[in-house]
N, C-alpha and C positions, 0 to 999 in steps of 0.2 A: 284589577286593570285600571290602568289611569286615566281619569277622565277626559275626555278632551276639551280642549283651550281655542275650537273655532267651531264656533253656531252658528248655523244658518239659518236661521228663519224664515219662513215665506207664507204664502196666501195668496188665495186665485181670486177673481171674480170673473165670470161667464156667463154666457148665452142663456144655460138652462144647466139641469139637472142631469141629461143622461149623459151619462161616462164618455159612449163610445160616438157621439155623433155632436153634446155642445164643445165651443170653444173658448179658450179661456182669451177673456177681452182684456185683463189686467191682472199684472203679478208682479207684486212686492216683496223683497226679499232687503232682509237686515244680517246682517254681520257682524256677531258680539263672542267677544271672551267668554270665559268661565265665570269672572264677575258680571257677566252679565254687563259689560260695556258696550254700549256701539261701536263698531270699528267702519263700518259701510254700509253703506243701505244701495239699492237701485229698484226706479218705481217705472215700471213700464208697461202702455197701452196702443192698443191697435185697432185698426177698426174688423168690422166681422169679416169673416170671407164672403165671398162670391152667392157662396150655397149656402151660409148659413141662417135660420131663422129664431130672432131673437126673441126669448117665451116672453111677455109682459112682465110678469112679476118678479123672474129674475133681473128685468132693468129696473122695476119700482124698488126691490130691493138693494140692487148695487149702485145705483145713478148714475149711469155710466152713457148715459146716451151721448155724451159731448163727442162719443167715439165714433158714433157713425161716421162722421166727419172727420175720421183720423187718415194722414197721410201715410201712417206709419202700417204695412200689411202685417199679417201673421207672421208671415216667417220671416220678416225682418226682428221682430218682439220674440221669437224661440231662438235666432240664433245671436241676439244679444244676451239673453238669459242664459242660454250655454257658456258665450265666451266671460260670462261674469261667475257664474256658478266654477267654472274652470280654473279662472285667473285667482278665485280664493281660496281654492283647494290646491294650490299648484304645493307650495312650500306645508303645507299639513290636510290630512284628511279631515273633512269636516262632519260635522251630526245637523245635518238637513233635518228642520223642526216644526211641524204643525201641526195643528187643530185640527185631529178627526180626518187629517192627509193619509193617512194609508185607506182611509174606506173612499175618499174623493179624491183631494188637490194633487196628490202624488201620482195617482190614475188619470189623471189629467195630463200632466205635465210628462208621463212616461207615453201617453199615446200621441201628444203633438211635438214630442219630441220626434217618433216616429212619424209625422206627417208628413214630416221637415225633412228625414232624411238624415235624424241627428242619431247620435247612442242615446236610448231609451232609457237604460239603466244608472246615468248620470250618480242619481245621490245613494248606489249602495255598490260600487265596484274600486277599483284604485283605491280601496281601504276608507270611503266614506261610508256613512252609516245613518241611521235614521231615528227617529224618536214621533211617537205622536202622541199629545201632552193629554188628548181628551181622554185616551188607555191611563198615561198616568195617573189622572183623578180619578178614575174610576177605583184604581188602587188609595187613592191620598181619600176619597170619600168611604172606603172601606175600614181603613185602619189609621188613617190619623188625620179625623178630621178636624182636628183644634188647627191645624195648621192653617186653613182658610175658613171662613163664612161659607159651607156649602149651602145655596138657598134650596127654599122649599119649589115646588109646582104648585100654585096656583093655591098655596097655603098650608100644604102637605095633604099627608106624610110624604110623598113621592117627591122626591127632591131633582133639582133641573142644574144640568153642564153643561148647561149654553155657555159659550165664552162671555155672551154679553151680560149674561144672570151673575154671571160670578164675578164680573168685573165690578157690577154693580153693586152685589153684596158684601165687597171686600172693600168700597170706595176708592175704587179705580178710575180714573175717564176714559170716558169710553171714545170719544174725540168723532172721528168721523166712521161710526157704523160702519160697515160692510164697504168700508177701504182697504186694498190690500194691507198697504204700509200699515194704517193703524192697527189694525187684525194683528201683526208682527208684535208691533209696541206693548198691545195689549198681554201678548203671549210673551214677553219678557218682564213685562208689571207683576202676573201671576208666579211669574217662575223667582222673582226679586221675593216677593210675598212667604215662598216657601224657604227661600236659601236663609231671608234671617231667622228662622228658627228650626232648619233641618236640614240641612247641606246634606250631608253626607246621603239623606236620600234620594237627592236628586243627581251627588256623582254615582250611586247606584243605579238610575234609571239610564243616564247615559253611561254607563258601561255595558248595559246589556244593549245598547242600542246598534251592536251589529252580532253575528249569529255565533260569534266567537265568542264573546261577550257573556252570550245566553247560554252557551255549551260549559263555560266556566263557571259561572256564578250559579246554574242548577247544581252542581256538583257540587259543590260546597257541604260540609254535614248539618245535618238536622231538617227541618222545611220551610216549606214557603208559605206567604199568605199570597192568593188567588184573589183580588178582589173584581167585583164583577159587578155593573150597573145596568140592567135589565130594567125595561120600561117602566125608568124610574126610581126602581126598585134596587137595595143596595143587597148584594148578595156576599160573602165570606167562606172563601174554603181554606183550609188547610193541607196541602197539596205537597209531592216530591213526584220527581220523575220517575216513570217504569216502563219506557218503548219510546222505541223513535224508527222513523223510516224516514232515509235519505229520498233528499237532501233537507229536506228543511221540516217536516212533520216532527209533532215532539206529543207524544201522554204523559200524563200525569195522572196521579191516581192521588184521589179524594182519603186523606186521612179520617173523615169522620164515619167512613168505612172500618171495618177492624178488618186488619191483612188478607188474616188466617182464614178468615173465611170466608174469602173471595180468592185464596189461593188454592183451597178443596173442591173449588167446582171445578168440573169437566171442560175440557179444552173448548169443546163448542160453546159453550156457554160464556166463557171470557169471550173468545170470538166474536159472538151474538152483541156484546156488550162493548167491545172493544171497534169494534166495525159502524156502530150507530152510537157514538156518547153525546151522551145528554143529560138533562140539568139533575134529573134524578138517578142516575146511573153513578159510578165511582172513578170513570174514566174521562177525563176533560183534554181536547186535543189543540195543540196552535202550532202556530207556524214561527219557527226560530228567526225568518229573516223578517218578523215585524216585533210590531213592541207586542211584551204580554205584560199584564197588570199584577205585577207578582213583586213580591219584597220579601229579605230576608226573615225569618220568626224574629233574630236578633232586634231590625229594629219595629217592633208592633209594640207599641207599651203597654196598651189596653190588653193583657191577660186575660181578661173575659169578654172576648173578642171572640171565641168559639167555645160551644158547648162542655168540649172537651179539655181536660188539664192538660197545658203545656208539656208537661212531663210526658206525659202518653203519649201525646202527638210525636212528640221527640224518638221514642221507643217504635211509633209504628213506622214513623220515618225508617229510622235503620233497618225495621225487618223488610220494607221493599226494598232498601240500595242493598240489601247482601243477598236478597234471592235473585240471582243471575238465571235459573232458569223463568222462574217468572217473568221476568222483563225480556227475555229472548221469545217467550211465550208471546206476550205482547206484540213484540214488535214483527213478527213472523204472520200475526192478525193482519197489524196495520198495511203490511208487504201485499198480503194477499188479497186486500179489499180493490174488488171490480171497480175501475171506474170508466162510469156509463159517459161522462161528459163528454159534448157533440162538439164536433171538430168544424162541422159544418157550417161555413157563414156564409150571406151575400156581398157581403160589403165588407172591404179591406181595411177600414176603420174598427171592424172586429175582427181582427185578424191578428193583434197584436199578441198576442199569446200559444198562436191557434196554427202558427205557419214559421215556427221556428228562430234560428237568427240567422242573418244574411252571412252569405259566405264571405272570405279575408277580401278577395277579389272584389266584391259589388262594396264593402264596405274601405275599400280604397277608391273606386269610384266615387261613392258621397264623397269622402273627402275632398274627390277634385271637384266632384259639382258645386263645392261650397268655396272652393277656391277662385273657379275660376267666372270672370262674370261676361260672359260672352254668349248669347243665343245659341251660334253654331257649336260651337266646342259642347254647351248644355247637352243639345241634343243628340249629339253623338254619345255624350255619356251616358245617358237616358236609354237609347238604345240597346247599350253593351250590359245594361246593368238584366242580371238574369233571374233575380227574385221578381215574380211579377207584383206585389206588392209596393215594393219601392219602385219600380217601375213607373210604376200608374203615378202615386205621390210626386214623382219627379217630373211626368208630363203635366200635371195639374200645376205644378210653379211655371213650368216653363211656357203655359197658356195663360199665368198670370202675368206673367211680366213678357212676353214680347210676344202677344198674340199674332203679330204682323207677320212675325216670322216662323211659328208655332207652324211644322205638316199640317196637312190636311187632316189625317188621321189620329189625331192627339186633341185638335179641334174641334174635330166631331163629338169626338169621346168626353172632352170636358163641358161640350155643353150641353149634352146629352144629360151630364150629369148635373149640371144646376135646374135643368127641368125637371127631371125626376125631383131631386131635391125640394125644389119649390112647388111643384104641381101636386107630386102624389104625396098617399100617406104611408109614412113607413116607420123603422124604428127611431127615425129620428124628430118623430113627431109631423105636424100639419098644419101648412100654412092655413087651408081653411078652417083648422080647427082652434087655430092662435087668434086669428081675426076676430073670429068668433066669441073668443075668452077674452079678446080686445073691448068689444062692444059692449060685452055686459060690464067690464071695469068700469067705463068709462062712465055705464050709467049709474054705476054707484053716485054715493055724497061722499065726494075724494075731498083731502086736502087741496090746494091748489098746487103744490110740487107733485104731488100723483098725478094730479088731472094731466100740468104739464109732461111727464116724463113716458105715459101713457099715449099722449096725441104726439110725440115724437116720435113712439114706438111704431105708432101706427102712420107718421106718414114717412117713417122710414121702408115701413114693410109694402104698403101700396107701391111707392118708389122700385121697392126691387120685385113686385109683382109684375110690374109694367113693364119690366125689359124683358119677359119673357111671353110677353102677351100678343 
């Protein structure tokens, strides 16, 4: 598969840590070639909403208080990030690229897409695709690590894939910390890093990087290297595929297993095994529509790279791709395993997964609510729209921007909701418990940019204590 010739790069900075309730204050996104050229960048910030509260030490670490004071709201910064993520994919699909984004920034930017009223699904539909480079080191730390400087933790052995460790160890600049944009720059420094001395693994990462991708290049004959970074800790398997359940679940079965005799046991017994895998077990499970940290045998140079001789691996390789009942075995397990996961939430910020996709209909309305910019017209669309999730998300803009005119009952509802929000304690954290973590900051021996970025935190939050006081 060819690799693609439009990069996206991107990086968030936000509120706090939890997925479903911080918001992202600023997001940088870079537009590069294959050579890893810049072609566009766009750096955009906003100030928080209404309801949200900002953790301290996520602003001591991003610096971003200048934003309290931004003109610019959230959903004007989501839907300029749409129209820009849009306008560079129009003429080719792109590989949307970052640091550790499928376990965060991409979880971020899919649920404030959805807050917005936008498509969710932005960087993995219309044939874009996705990569996230921290899976790929986890593989580049497994099996070829001459490629970079991997650093030690804290002197070893347990070695660290902070971006900023490795930027460091590679003599990268690291320029301005936990900026979006530089976070981007940074993550094309690394990837520059690799290309001069291993291209072709890195157009191997981006070809798996969509599910089509990953359905082809498992197929391929012989195996894979599995590399896996575990607290700290650098793990190595020798891996082919044997089950999969639609749409997107994939097994793999651990070659330093011998087949045969994990093919003699009893059907329950694969089950047992196949329904809970784990690090010591011979069944390792992912998901095709994210990156897995896997590379061809072809290119691993280090030969004693696993206990076992390449030759054999190669040998158990083929005897799982030709045992077709085995692998029907498998995946007949992975079909049948229960899952117990709670559909139940209170708050439609966890909803995003949990309540479906909106019908053609509601999703022809956002479009016109983003069309058209009129109060009345909004709230009639608001109205008509029959997911009550989007619903709710659409009366909450339309109390942001023209309160004046905002029902009665929309009014209610959204200030109902910045009390809760601000007063009680929920999953989205507490403001008395932020203060609180305020106070002791502040009595630390800060530098004087902490001291500062901290007493701004805190008389931003008093600030929005007091309108609800």
């Amino acid at each position: 598969m060819k690799p693609s010739n439009n990069l996206i790069f991107y990086d968030t900075e936000t509120t706090g840590l939890i997925k479903d309730f911080a918001q992202i204050l600023q997001c940088g996104s870079i537009q590069a070639n294959r050579n890893l050229e810049i072609q566009d960048e766009q750096n955009l910030g906003c100030a928080p909403l209404p309801w949200a509260i900002p953790h301290p030490m996520a602003m001591v670490t991003n610096k971003k208080t200048h934003l309290f004071n931004s003109n610019v709201s959230h959903y004007e910064m989501m839907r300029d990030l749409n129209r820009q993520w849009r306008q560079w994919t129009i003429d080719e699909p792109g590989v949307f690229i970052t640091y550790n984004g499928m376990a965060y920034d991409e979880e971020l930017i899919r649920r404030q897409f959805y807050w917005n009223l936008f498509e969710s699904y932005l960087t993995n539909t219309n044939g874009n695709s996705r990569l996230d480079l921290l899976l790929m080191m986890n593989n580049i730390a497994a099996f070829s690590p001459d490629l970079l400087n991997i650093p030690l933790y804290e002197g070893g052995p347990a070695i660290s894939l902070k971006q900023a460790d490795l930027a460091e160890a590679n003599g990268i600049e690291i320029g301005d910390a936990h900026d979006a944009i530089a976070d981007c720059k940074l993550m094309i420094s690394l990837l520059e890093k690799i290309n001069k001395k291993k291209p072709e693994l890195i157009d191997f990462f981006l070809s798996i990087s969509s599910k089509a991708g990953v359905q082809e290049a498992v197929q391929q004959p012989g195996f894979l290297g599995l590399g896996e970074v575990f607290r700290r800790e650098v793990f190595r398997y020798p891996v082919v595929p044997c089950g999969s359940k639609a749409p997107n679940d994939l097994m793999f079965f651990d070659l330093s297993f011998e087949p045969e005799e994990v093919f003699d046991l009893d059907t329950q017994e694969i089950y047992s095994m196949v329904q809970k895998p784990g690090k010591s077990g011979p069944f390792k499970k992912y998901g095709i529509n994210k990156t897995i940290p896997i590379c061809p045998s072809s290119m691993i140079d280090d030969k004693n790279s696993f206990d076992i001789d390449f030759a054999i691996l190669e040998n158990r390789a083929k005897q799982v791709r030709d045992n077709i009942d085995f692998q029907s075995l498998v995946s007949q397990a992975m079909a049948d395993k229960i899952n117990n996961w709670n559909n139940e939430y209170d708050h439609i910020e966890q909803m995003i997964y949990a309540g479906g996709f909106p019908s053609k209909e509601d999703k022809d309305l956002m479009t016109d609510f983003h069309r058209i910019d009129s109060a009345e017209e909004r709230i009639k669309i608001c109205r008509n729209i029959t997911d009550e999730r989007h619903r709710l998300f659409a009366e909450r803009l339309i109390c942001q921007f023209y309160p004046q005119a905002a029902p009665e009952d929309m009014m209610s509802r959204y200030q109902s909701l910045i009390t809760q929000r601000l007063n009680e304690d929920g999953p989205w954290g507490s403001m008395t418990k932020v203060m609180g973590e305020l106070e002791k900051l502040l009595a630390n021996d800060n530098s004087s940019e902490t001291q500062t970025i901290l007493e701004e935190t805190q008389n931003f939050l008093v600030q929005r204590a007091n309108l609800i006081t």
